[in-house]
NUFIVO-960704 format. One record per residue (C-alpha): x, y, z. Coordinates in steps of 0.02 Angstrom, whole numbers, plus 50000, padded with zeros to 5 digits. Layout:
REM NUFIVO-960704
XYZ/...
***
This chain:
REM NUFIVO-960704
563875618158155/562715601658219/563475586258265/562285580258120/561585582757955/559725573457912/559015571857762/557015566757771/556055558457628/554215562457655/553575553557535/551735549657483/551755531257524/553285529957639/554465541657733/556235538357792/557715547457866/559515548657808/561085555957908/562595559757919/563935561458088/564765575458040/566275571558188/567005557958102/568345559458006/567645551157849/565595555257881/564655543957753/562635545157713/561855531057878/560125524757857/559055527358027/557605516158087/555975522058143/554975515958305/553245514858264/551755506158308/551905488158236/550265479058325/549465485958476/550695487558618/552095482158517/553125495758450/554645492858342/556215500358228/555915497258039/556875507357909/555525516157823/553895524157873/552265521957785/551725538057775/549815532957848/548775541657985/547585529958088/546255539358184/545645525658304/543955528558382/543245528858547/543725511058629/544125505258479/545675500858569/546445501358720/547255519458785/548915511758785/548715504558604/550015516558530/551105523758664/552845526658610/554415529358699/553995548358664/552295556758723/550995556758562/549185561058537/548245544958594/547165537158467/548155540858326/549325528358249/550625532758106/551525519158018/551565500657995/550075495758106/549125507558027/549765500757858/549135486357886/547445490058007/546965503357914/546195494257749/545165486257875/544205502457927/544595514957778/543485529957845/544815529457979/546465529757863/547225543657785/548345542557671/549025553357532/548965568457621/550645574457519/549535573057366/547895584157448/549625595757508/549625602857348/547865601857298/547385622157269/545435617057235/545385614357451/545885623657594/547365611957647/547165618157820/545565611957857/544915595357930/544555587257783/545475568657783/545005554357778/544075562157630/542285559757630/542265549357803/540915552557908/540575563258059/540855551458178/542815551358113/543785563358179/544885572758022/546385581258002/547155592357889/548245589757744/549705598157848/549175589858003/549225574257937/550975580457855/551485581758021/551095569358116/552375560658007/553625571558028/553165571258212/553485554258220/554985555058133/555825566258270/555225560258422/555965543558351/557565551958312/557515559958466/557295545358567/558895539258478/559855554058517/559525562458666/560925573458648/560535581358488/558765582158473/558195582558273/557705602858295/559515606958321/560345598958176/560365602757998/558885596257917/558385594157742/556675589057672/556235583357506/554745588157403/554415584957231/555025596857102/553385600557018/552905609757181/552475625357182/552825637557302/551245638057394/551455619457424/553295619457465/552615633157592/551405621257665/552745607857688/553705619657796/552145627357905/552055606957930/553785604657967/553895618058098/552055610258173/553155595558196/554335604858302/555495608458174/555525626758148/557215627958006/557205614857870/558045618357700/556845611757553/557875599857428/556915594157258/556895574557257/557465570657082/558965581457154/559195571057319/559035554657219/560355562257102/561465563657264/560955547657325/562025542257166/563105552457166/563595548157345/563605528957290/564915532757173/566265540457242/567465550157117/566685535956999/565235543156930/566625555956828/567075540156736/564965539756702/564645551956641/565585565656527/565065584356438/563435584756335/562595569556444/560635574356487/560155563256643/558295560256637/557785554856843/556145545756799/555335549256976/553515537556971/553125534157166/551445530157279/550485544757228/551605557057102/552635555256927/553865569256931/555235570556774/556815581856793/558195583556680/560165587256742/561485591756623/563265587356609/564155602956587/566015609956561/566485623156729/568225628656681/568915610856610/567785603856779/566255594156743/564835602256823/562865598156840/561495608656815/559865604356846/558985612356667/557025606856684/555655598856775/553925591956720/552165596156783/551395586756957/550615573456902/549375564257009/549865546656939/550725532557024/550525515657136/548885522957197/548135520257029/549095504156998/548285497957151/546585505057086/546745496656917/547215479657010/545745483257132/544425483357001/545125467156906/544935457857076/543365466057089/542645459656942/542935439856999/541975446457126/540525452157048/540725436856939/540305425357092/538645438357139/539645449157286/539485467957267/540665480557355/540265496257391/541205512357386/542225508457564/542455491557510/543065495857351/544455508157455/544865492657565/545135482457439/546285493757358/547425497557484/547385478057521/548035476657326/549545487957378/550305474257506/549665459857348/550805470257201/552075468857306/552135454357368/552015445157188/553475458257136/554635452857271/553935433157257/554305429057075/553575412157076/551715415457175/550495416357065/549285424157145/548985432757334/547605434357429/546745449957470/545275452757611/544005466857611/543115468957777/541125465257792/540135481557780/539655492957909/540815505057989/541175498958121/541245480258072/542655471958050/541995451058060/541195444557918/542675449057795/542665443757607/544095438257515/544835440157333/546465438457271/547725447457138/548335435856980/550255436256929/549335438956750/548495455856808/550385462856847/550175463656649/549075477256659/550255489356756/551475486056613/550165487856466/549205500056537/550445512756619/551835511156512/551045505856346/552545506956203/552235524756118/553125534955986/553995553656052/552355561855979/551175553956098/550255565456211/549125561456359/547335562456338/546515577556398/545155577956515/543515581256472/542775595056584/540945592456657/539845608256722/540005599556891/541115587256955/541385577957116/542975586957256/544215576957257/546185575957212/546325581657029/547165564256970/547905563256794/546635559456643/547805547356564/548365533956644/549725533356526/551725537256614/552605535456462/551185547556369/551805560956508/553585555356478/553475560756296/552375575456315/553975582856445/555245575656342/554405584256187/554065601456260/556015604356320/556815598856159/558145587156228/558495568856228/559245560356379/560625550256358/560725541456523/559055538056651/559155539056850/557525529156906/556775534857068/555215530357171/554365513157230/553305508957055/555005509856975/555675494657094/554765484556957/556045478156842/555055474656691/554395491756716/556215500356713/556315488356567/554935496756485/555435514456494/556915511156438/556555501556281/555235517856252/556555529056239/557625518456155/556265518356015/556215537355997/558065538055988/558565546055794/560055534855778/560245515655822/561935520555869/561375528556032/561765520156188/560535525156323/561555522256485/560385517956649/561125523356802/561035510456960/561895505757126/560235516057235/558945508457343/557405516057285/556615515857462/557805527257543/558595534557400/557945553757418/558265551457602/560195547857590/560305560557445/559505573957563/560785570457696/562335570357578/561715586057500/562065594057674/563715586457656/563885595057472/563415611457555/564825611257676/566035610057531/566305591757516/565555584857335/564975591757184/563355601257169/561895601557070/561515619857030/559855621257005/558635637557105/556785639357060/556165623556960/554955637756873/554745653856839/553325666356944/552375678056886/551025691856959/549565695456893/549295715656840/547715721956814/547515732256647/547165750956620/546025752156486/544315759756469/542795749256537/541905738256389/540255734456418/540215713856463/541965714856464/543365710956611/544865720056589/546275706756533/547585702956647/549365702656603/550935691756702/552255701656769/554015690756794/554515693156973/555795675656990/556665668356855/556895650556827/558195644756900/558415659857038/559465650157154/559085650457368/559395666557465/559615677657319/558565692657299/558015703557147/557085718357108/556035723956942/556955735856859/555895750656785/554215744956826/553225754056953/551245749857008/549735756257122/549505745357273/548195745357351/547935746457538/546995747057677/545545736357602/545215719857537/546075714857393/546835699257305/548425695757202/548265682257086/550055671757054/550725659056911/551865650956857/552775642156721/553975626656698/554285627556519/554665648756486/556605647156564/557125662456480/555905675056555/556735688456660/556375699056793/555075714556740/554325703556580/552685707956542/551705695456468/550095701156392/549495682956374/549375674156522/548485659956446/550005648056452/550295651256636/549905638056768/548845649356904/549225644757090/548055650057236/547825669057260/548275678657378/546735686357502/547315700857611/547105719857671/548825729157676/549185741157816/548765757857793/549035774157875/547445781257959/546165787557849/546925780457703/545865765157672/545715761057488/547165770557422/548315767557307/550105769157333/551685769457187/552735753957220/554045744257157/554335724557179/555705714857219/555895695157257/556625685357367/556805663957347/557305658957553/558715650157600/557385635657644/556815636057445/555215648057475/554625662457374/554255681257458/553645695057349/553945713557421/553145731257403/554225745057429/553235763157446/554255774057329/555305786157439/554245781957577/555105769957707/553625757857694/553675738957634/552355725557625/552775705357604/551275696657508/551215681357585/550165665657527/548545663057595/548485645157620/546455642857648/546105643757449/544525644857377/543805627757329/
***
């Protein structure tokens, strides 16, 4: 076993590291501090990592500018200076690259952030940009600890639970671009469970008791993920079971910043200045570092922002605004507006063409997408776990709370909030005590596949004039199907195709729990489709376009990844569809 167990947050805003020395005799969860790039030339410890790419250009800055004790690509800064630099020169930032990670309307793998900069900027890929953080946060480690270099230990890193599989895949192509080549994927409403569950001790048995729902209201930088765990009776035990998860939604402190962006635009425009569309990025990265300041600074009532001068590569002749303590109100009004349990989110309206870009959530509503989730499993929570940076915000906490409160059926209900985290390295720590849990010490969540998968099967029918032949779903993973478990489709056999092109379209579903292995949906309409699958299959010489009897069986990884495989029948051949991660925009 490693001397060490690390859990890593990499989060959309910020990323930090949790561990654990396994050689002591009572190993607790350690928070670890990460050298980066502070000012150019100064390089320093802090205890999170903004999870920013700066792509400096050509004598912008001296070679030297962002050497660390570790050998890095020059030019390139990841961190605080880049924080703080980079709303200076946005075409060079890039940020929210977790957020393009699961994005199936781009190929994720191709040069494409900062989005829309232009030529002159060199870009990176979502997973490049994915790691170069993770990069960073081993050659820091490593720099720590010579004699157990990050690749060696036992490593587990967070996504959100509304990932799919083709994005938790991506995170681990990243990962091992990083240099780390086995990483075991851990859901972060999970890790933040075990963040508080580590805080507690034995205590959190004296919490909590049978029939409790824990609702981990997840909003951070760039996501707003909702999971449920139960409270559950193992043999006179109490046990936890992780029972649902929400959709990905593309809401969080970006928009917050957005929304605060445009009210300090507006006393702009008031006084006759006029941004444009880089200025208007600046500016809202700028109100990031404003929010928070008048969050931690109770009695400011306002903070200055500055927006650089335009031109690309100007930086003098900067303008500046500021944030009011009064426009806080609209974070609280207008993302967590006081709703009944039937509220629903406003749909988007679809144009015939719209603009690429990350497909962010049409209502800016979190307590609208709190009910909607809340309303499609059927339960009621009884106690919340808050996670995430937005949720920091006390009157915010405040407000969710008093929301559900207000759909509870009986005044009588006492809607327990569960504390004692920090919400900065929360998923972190829980990451690194989950290794702990793992190696029998602690209770764990059980939990597998946060949806269910389906194929899509092609229908024999007869041909219909302007007609496509429907497509049906076939189960192939359960939700719920827990890591390194396999299983096969009983009874149903299909043609596969081989030796030519061909593409197998996948979905999925976080709401059917109860759909086993071998359903066959004839609908498919309710299914969320991910990005298909483009390949040829071997074939044997001269059998090019032929169609072979198979049968399916699938397998979730021990790292929390999905394989689907063909088996010939009686033959000794077998084919692994795996995902094809340049999708079709």
């Amino acid at each position: 076993m490693s001397a060490y167990i690390i859990g890593i947050d990499l989060g959309t805003t910020n990323s930090a590291i949790g561990f654990v020395d396994t050689r002591l005799t009572n190993p607790t969860v350690q928070a670890f501090a990460v050298e980066q790039t502070v000012a150019p030339g100064l390089r320093e410890p802090r205890p999170t990592l903004p999870s920013v790419l700066y792509l400096a250009g050509e004598g912008e800055f001296a070679a030297d500018a962002f050497a660390l004790s570790w050998p890095s690509p020059p030019r390139r800064a990841v961190g605080e200076f880049a924080r703080v630099h980079g709303p200076k020169v946005p075409i060079r930032l890039v940020s929210s690259a977790k957020s393009w990670l699961c994005h199936a309307g781009v190929d994720r793998t191709a040069p494409l952030l900062p989005w829309q900069a232009p030529d002159e900027v060199g870009k990176v890929s979502p997973v490049e940009a994915s790691a170069a953080y993770l990069g960073q946060l081993r050659g820091a480690w490593d720099t720590a600890h010579p004699d157990a270099p990050m690749a060696q230990q036992d490593i587990f890193l967070t996504v959100p639970a509304s990932f799919d599989a083709v994005a938790r895949d991506l995170t681990v192509r990243a990962a091992a671009q990083a240099g780390l080549p086995q990483v075991t994927l851990l859901e972060e409403p999970q890790a933040a469970f075990y963040s508080w569950l580590a805080a507690q001790g034995e205590g959190w048995r004296k919490q909590l008791e049978v029939g409790d729902v824990v609702l981990v209201c997840d909003v951070g930088g760039g996501t707003t993920d909702f999971s449920l765990i139960a409270v559950t009776d193992d043999g006179g035990h109490l046990a936890l079971e992780r029972i649902a998860v929400g959709d990905h939604i593309l809401l969080g402190g970006d928009n917050m910043d957005l929304a605060l962006a445009y009210a300090a635009r507006a006393r702009l425009q008031a006084t006759g200045v006029q941004l444009d569309n880089w200025q208007l990025a600046s500016l809202t990265l700028a109100c990031r570092a404003a929010k928070e300041d008048l969050v931690e600074h109770p009695d400011k009532a306002s903070a200055t922002v500055t927006i650089p001068g335009r031109g690309s590569k100007l930086i003098g002749g900067s303008l500046q605004g500021e944030v009011l303590r009064d426009d806080l109100g609209i974070l609280l009004d207008g993302f967590f507006p006081l709703v009944g349990p039937e509220a629903r989110p406003a749909k988007e309206r679809r144009g015939g063409l719209r603009e690429l870009g990350l497909p962010f959530a049409a209502d800016a509503a979190v307590t609208k997408h709190l009910a909607a989730f809340l309303g499609a499993q059927g339960r009621r929570p009884t106690c919340v776990l808050f996670n995430g940076g937005v949720m920091k915000g006390r009157v915010l906490r405040q407000r969710v709370l008093e929301t559900l409160d207000s759909w509870s059926d009986s005044p009588d209900d006492d809607l327990k909030a569960l504390g004692g985290t920090d919400l900065d390295l929360a998923v972190a720590h829980g990451a690194a005590y989950y290794g702990l849990v793992r190696r029998g010490r602690g209770v764990r969540i059980r939990g597998g596949t946060a949806r269910s998968y389906y194929i899509g099967i092609e229908s024999a029918q007869l041909a219909v004039p302007g007609m496509t032949p429907p497509m049906k779903a076939l189960c192939v993973a359960p939700f719920g199907m827990e890591e390194g478990t396999e299983t096969a489709l009983p009874g149903r056999e299909l043609g596969l195709i081989v030796g030519e092109p061909v593409e197998f379209r996948f979905l999925s579903s976080t709401t059917r729990r109860d759909d086993k292995p071998g359903v066959l949906l004839d609908d498919a309409a309710e299914l969320t489709e991910l990005a298909p699958v483009s390949t040829s299959l071997a074939a044997e010489e001269g059998a090019a376009g032929s169609e072979v009897p198979v049968t399916l069986r699938a397998r979730v990884t021990e790292v929390g990844t999905l394989e689907l495989w063909c088996d010939e029948r009686g033959g000794g051949r077998h084919w692994k569809l795996e995902y094809n991660v340049r999708d079709a925009g």
